[in-house]
Each structure stands twice: as C-alpha cells, then as structure tokens.
C-alpha positions as CSV (number, residue, x, y, z in Angstrom):
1,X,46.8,67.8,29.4
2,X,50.4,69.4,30.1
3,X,51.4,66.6,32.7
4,X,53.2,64.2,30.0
5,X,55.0,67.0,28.8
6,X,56.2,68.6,32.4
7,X,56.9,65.0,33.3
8,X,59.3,64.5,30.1
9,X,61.1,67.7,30.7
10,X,61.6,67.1,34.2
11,X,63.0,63.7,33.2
12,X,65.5,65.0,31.4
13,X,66.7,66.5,34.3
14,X,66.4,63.9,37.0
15,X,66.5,60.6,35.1
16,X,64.1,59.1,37.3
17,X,60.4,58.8,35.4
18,X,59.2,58.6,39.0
19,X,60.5,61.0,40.4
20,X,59.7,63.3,37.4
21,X,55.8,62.3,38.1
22,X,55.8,63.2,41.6
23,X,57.0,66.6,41.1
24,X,55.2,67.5,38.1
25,X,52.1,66.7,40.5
26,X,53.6,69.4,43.5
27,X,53.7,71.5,40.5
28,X,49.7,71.1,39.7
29,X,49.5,71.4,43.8
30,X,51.3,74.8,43.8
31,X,48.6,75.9,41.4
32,X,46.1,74.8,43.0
33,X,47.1,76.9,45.9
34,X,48.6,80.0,44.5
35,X,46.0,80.1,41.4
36,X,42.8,81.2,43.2
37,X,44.5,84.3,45.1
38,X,47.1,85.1,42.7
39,X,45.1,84.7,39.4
40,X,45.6,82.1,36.3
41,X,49.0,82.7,34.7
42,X,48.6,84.0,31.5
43,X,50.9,81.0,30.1
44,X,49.8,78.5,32.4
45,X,51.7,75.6,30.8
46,X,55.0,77.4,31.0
47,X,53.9,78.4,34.9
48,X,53.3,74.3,35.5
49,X,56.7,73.6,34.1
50,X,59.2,76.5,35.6
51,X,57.7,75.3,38.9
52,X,58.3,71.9,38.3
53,X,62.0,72.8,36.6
54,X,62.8,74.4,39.9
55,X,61.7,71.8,42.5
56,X,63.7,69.6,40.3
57,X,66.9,71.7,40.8
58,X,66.5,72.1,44.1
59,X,65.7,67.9,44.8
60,X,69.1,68.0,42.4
61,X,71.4,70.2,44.3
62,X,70.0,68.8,47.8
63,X,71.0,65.3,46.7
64,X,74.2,66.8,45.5
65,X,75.2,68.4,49.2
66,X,74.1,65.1,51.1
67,X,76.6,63.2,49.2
68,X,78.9,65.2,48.7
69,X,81.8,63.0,50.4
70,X,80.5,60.1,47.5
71,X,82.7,59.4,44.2
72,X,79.7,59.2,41.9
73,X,78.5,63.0,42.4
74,X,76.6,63.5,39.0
75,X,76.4,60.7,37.5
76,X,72.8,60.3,38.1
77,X,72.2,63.8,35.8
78,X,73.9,61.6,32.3
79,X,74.3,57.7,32.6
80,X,76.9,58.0,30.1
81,X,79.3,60.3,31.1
82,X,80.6,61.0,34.6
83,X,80.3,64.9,35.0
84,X,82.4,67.2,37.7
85,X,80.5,69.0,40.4
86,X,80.9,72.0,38.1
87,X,79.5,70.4,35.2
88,X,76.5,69.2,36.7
89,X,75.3,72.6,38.5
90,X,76.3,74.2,34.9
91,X,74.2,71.4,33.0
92,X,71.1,71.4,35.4
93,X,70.9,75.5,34.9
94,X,71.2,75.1,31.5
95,X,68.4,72.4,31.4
96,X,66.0,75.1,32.9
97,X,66.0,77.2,30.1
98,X,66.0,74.2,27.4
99,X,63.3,74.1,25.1
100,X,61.2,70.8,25.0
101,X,62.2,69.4,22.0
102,X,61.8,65.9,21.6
103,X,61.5,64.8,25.3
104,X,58.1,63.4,24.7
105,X,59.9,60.7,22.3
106,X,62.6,60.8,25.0
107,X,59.9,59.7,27.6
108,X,57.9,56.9,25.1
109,X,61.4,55.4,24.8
110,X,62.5,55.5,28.2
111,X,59.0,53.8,29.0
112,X,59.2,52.0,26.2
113,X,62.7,50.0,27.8
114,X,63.3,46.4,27.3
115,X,64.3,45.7,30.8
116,X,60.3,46.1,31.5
117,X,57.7,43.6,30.4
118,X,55.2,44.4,27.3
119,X,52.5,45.1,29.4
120,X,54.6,47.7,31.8
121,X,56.1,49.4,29.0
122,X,52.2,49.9,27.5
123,X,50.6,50.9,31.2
124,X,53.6,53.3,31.9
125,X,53.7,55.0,28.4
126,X,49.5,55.7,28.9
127,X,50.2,56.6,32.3
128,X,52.7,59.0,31.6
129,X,52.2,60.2,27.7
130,X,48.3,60.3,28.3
131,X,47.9,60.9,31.5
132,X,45.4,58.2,31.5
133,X,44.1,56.6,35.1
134,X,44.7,52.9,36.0
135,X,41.2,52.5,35.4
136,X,41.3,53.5,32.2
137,X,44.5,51.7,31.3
138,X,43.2,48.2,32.6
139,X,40.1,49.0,30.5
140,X,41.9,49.4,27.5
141,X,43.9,46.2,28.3
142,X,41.1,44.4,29.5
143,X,42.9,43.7,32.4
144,X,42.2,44.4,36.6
145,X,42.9,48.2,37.3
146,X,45.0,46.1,40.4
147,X,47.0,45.1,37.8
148,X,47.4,47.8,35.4
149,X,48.7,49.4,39.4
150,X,51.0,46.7,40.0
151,X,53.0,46.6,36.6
152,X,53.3,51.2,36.4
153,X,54.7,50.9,40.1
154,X,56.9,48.0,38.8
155,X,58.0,48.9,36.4
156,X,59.3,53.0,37.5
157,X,61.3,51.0,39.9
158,X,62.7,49.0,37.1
159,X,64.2,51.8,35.2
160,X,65.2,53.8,38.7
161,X,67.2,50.5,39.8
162,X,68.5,50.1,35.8
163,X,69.5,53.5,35.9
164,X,68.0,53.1,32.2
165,X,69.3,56.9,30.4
166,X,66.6,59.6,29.5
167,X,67.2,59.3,25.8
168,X,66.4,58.1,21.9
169,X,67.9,54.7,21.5
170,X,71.1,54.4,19.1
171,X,69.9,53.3,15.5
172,X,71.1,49.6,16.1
173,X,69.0,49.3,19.0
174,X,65.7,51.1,17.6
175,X,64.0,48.1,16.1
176,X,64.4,46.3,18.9
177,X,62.0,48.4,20.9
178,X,59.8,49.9,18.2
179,X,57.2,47.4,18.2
180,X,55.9,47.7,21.8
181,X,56.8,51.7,20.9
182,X,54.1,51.7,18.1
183,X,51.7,49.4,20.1
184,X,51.4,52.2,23.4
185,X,51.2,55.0,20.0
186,X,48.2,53.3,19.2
187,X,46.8,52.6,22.7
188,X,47.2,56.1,23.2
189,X,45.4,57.3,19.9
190,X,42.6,54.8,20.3
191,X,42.2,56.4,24.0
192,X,41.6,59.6,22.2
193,X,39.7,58.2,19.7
194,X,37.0,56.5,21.3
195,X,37.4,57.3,25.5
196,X,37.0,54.5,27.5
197,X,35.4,56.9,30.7
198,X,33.9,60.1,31.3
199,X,31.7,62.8,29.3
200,X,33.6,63.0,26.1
201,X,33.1,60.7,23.0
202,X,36.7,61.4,22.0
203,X,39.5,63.1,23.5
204,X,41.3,64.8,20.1
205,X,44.4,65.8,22.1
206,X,45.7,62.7,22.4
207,X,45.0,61.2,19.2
208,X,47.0,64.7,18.1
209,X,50.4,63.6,20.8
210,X,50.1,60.2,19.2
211,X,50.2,61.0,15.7
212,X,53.1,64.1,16.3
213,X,54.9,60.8,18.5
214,X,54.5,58.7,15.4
215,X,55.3,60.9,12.7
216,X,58.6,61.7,14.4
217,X,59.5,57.8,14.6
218,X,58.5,57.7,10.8
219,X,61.8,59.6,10.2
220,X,63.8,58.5,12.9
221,X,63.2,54.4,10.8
222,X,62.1,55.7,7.6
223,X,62.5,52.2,5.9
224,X,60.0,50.3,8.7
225,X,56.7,49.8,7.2
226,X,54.7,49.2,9.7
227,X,55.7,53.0,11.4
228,X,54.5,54.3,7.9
229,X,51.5,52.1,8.3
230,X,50.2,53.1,12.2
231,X,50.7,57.0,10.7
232,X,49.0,56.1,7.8
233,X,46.2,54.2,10.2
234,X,45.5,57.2,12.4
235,X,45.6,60.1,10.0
236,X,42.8,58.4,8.1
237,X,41.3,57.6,11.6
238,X,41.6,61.3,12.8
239,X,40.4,62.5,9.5
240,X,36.7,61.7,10.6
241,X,36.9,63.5,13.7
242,X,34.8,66.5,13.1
243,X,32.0,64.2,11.9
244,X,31.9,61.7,14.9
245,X,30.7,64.2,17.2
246,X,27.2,65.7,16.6
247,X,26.4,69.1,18.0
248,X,25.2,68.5,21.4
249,X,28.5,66.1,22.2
250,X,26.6,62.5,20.9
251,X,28.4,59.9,19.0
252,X,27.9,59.9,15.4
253,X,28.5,56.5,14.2
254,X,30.5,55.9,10.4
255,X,27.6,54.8,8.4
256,X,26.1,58.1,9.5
257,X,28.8,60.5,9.4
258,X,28.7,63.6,7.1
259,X,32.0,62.6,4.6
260,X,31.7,66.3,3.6
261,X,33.2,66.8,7.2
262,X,36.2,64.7,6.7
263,X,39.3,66.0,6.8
264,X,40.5,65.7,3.2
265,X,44.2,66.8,4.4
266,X,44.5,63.7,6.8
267,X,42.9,61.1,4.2
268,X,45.4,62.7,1.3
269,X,48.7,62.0,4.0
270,X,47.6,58.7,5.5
271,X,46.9,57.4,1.6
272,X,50.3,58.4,1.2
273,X,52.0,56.7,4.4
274,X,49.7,54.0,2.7
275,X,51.8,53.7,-0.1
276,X,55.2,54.3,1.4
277,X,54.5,51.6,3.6
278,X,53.6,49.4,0.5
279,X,56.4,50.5,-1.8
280,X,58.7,49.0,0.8
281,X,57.9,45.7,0.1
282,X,57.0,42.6,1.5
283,X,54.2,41.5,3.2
284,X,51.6,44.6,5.4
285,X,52.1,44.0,8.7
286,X,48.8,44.4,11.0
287,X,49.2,48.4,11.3
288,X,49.6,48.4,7.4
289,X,46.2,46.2,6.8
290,X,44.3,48.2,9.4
291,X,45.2,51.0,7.5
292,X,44.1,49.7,4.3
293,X,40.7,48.7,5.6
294,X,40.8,52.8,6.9
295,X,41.8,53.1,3.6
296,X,38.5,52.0,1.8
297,X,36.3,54.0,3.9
298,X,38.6,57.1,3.3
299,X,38.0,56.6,-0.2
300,X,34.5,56.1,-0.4
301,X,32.5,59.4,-0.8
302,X,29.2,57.4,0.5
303,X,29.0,54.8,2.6
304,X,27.0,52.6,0.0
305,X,30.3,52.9,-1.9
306,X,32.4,51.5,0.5
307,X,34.3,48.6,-0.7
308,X,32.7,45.7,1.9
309,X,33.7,42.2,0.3
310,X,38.0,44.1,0.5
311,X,37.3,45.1,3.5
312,X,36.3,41.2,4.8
313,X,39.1,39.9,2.9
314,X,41.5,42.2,4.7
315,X,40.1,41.5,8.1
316,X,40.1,37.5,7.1
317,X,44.3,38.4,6.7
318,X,44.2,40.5,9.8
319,X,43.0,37.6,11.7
320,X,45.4,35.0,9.9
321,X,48.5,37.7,11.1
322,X,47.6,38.4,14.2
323,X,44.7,36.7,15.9
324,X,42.7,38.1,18.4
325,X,39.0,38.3,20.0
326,X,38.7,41.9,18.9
327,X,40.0,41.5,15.3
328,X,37.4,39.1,15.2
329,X,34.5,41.0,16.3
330,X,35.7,43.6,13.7
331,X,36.1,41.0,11.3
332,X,32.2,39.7,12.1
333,X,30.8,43.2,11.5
334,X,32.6,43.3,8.0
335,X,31.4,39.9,7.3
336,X,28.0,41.4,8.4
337,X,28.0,44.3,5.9
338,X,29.3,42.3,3.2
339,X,27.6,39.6,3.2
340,X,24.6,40.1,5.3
341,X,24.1,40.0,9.3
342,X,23.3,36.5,9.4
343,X,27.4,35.8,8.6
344,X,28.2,38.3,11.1
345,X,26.4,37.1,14.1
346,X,27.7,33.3,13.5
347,X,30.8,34.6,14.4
348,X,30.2,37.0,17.0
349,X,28.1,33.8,18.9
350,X,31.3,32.0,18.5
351,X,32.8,34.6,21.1
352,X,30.4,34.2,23.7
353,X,32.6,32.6,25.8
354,X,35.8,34.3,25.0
355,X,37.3,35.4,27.9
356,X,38.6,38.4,27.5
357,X,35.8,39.8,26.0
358,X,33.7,39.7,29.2
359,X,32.3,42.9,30.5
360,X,33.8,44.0,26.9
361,X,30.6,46.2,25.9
362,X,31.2,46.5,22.3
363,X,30.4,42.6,21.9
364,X,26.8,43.2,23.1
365,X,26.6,46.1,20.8
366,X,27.8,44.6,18.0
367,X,25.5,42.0,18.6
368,X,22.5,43.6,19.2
369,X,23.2,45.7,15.9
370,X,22.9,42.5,14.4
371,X,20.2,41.1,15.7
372,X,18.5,44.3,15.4
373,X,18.9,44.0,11.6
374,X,17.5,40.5,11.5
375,X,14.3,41.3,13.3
376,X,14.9,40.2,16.3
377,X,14.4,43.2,18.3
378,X,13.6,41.5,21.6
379,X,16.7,40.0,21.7
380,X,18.9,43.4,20.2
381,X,16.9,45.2,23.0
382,X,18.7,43.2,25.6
383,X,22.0,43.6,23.8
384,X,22.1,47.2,24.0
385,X,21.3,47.3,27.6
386,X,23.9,45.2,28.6
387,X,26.1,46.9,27.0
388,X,25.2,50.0,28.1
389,X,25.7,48.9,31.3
390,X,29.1,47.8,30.6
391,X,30.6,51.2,29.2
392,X,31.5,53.7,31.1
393,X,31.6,56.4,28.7
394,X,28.2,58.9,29.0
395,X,28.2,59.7,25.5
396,X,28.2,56.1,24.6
397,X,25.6,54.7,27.1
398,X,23.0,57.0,25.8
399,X,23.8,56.4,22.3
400,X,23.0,52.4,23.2
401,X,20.2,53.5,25.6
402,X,18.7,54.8,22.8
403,X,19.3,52.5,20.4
404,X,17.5,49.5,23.0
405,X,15.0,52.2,23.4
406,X,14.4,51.7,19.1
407,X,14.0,48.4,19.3
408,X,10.7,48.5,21.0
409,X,9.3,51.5,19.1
C-alpha cells in the first residue's frame, strides 16, 4: 500500500516513472531481507522510502560521475532549468529530506501525459497510484492482461524518451488532461470499491487515495463541474462502506444495507459537490449524473424510498451522454426496479452479444437477479453459476454460489 507513494517521491527525484518503480521495489527487497533478522521498523513506510531516497541518490550521483565530460550534467534532475554540478548534488540532498507533499498528484499527472494514449495513461496511473496487477487492470478495462502489459511498458518509455517533467501542469494546460485524469481517479476508486481479485470485497485504501487525489484537483479547477461531480460521486459511494461488508468479510448488497451505517459525513459533502457542480451551469456531465443517481439512494432513509422512476430517467440520459454496455446494464437494473423485471431483462437480453461484456460476470448476475424475480429459477440458477465462475473475487463467488444455491431451495 506504500508503493505509489515511494514511487512518487522517488520521481521527483529521478524524473523517470520507471526508474522510480524499479527502485521502490529494491527497496521492498531490502526489507524483505533485512526485516526478519533485524526486526519490523517501527515506521515502516518511512524505512521503505529512506531506502528507496538513497538508492536513488546514489543511481543519481553514479550517472553524474559517468558523464561527467557531457554538457547536459543535470538536466535530467529539472526539465526546465539547466542546473550546475553544484546545484544538482545540493537539490538531490535536499530532495531526501522533502516532505511528500503533493507528489501523488505529481505522479497522476505525469501518467496522466498527453504524449501517451488514453488507455496508457489509465493502465500506468493504476499501475502506479494503485499498485494494481496487469491482471487486474485488463479486468477493469475488459481488455487482455497482454495488453494492459504492452501499453504500461509503452508507455514509461514514452515519458523516459519525452523527457516529460515530474510536475502539476500550468493552469492553461490543465483541462486538457483532466478528463483522462478524472477517468484513472475513478478506475482507481471503483478498484477499491468493488475489487476485481482476491479475498477482499473492497479495498477502502484506495477508494480513500482516490478521493484525497480528487479533492485536490477540485481546487486546483474549482470552476469544472464534472471534478466537483466525480468527488461528489465517490463520497456518496464511500459513504456506504461500513454497511457493504458484513461481519465475517461477505458482500452486503444496497437493498440490504443497514443506512443506519452510512456515513452521514460523506453523503452531507458529496450532496454538496452535488450542488457546486450544478450551480455552475450547463448541462451534468456523466460524473455529475452518476452522482445524482448516488444522490437518491443517499437520500433515501429506506430502500422502499428510493426515488426508482429518477433514477431510470437519469440512467436513460447517462446512456444518451455517454453510451456504453455497462451504463446499460445499470440502466436495465433501474428499469428493473422501477418498472418491474420484465423491462429490465428486455434490455439486458439485448446485450447478449455485446462484446465486451463477455466473461463480464456482472451480466449473468444481473440477469439471473432477474430471472430470479420472475420465477424462473431454473434459468437464474444457471446465471449465478456462470457468473460465479467468471469473478474472481472470493467474497463475490460465494455470495453468487449462494444465491444459485437459493434458487433451488
């Protein structure tokens, strides 16, 4: 969980993403050997980082005496200044006792560059912010894990060869990269969320980095809606986190959350990134209407009070904004609860063939939901297990296991 942040500091000092990730991992390989002899640091974050502060130096200063005889000594340590050999030493040492600041939004920008493609900038921002696998990445993008490879090695040669700067963007240039910003903020949160592997429903620590990441670009472009309304959209999101997790570890799903467990804090602040984003005028863009759909379950103190027929009709102008396969499977289950399954499942059938939704394990599920609430158990049985053999979250495939197990009570 301290990779992202040993990788942005060491950044800072190297310029080189790649190079930062490599020797944040010797550091985690120093503690791996020094740890079970010597004992667990007290401060074990700050242990992971010296060490890793250090090896940068020293891959700094080596660099430094091999060309010495070339005119460009330093320049590598700030793109935008050329620095004297006394300057740069001086600058490094002081970068060892820096604090960490902002180099987390540093390192979303840098990843974030326009010289790379959408997809790089996503896969390198979760690789790096979230220390998330390729499997994982390429799950979230529905996408080959080859592929999800491919692009993150692409694309850190990209910036090396650019010799792209470690920084924040200058205002005139922020817009220009803050939509594919906000897009790997959400990735990342949605991660945390709802984890696509392992033993954990959710992973809260990253839903946390996302929405500290996000609240921080809120000021830096105060007057952009839609960075008001992907705040807004995860506070109100992270504000059922206590109730989606029962007390062995299982999923809790939202009709059967306890809203007594909801964070009233988070669904007071993402109401109110809600209505900045509004007050700004103009038309919600698809973080805004996500987070007014959030917005009527937050509201709602039961879930028969949920606001179902607002809920289709913002989905219907989700889908009309940005059009997708998942909006639409969300878009079938409010259609579903609103109007009754029968609506729902016409359009989830009308996916069947999409393709990329295949080996997507929430279409089964959502489908078998359906069909489970129309009788046909049979058939919702066979949904469930598919799915469940598509996931590869534990947590999740037992909750489906069970729920095919149900359907033949």
């Amino acid at each position: 969980m301290e990779s992202a942040r040993i990788i942005a500091t060491v950044a800072r000092m190297v310029r080189d993403v790649g190079l930062a990730e490599e020797l944040a991992q010797d550091a985690l390989v120093a503690a791996l050997e020094q740890w079970p002899d010597a004992g667990v640091p007290d401060n074990p974050a700050a242990w992971l980082t010296q060490v890793a502060k250090h090896r940068a130096l020293d891959r700094l200063r080596h660099g430094q005496l091999a060309d010495r005889k070339a005119p460009e000594i330093g320049r590598e340590l700030d793109a935008r200044h050329e620095m004297a050999q006394a300057d740069f030493i001086e600058a490094v040492d002081a970068a060892l006792d820096d604090d960490i600041g902002d180099d987390l939004l540093r390192l979303v920008f840098t990843a974030c560059h326009p010289v790379l493609s959408t997809e790089a900038r996503a896969a390198l921002t979760l690789r790096l912010m979230g220390g998330l696998t390729t499997d994982e990445i390429g799950r979230a993008f529905l996408v080959p894990e080859a592929t999800v490879a491919q692009r993150i090695v692409r694309a850190k040669r990209t910036l090396r060869e650019a010799r792209v700067p470690f920084e924040v963007p200058r205002r005139h240039e922020l817009q220009a990269r803050l939509a594919s910003v906000l897009e790997v903020l959400y990735l990342i949160f949605n991660e945390g969320y709802s984890a696509t592997a392992g033993d954990d429903w959710m992973r809260p620590a990253l839903c946390d980095e996302a929405m500290r990441l996000g609240r921080i670009v809120a000021e830096l472009v105060p007057n952009a809606p839609e960075v008001h309304g992907l705040v807004a959209l995860m506070e109100i999101q992270a504000s059922r986190t206590a109730a989606r997790v029962g007390a062995s570890g299982e999923p809790v799903l939202l009709l059967d959350q306890n809203r007594a467990r909801w964070d009233p804090l988070l669904i007071r602040r993402g109401l109110a990134g809600l209505a900045r984003a509004e007050a700004l005028g103009g038309a919600l863009g698809p973080y805004a209407l996500q987070a007014a759909i959030a917005a009527c379950h937050g509201r709602a103190r039961t879930a028969e009070e949920t606001d179902w027929p607002r809920i289709a009709a913002l989905y219907d102008a989700l889908a009309a904004l940005s059009p997708s396969p998942i909006v639409e499977l969300n878009r079938a289950v409010a259609l579903s609860m609103a109007f009754g399954p029968a609506a729902g499942l016409e359009v989830v059938d009308a996916l069947g063939d999409e393709p990329a939704l295949q080996g997507y394990h929430l279409l089964p599920t959502v489908r078998g939901d359906l069909l489970f609430k129309l009788g046909r158990r049979d058939e919702a049985q066979k949904e469930f297990r598919r799915a469940a053999g598509l996931t590869r979250n534990t947590r999740e495939q037992a909750l489906l296991l069970a729920r095919a197990k149900a359907c033949a009570a």
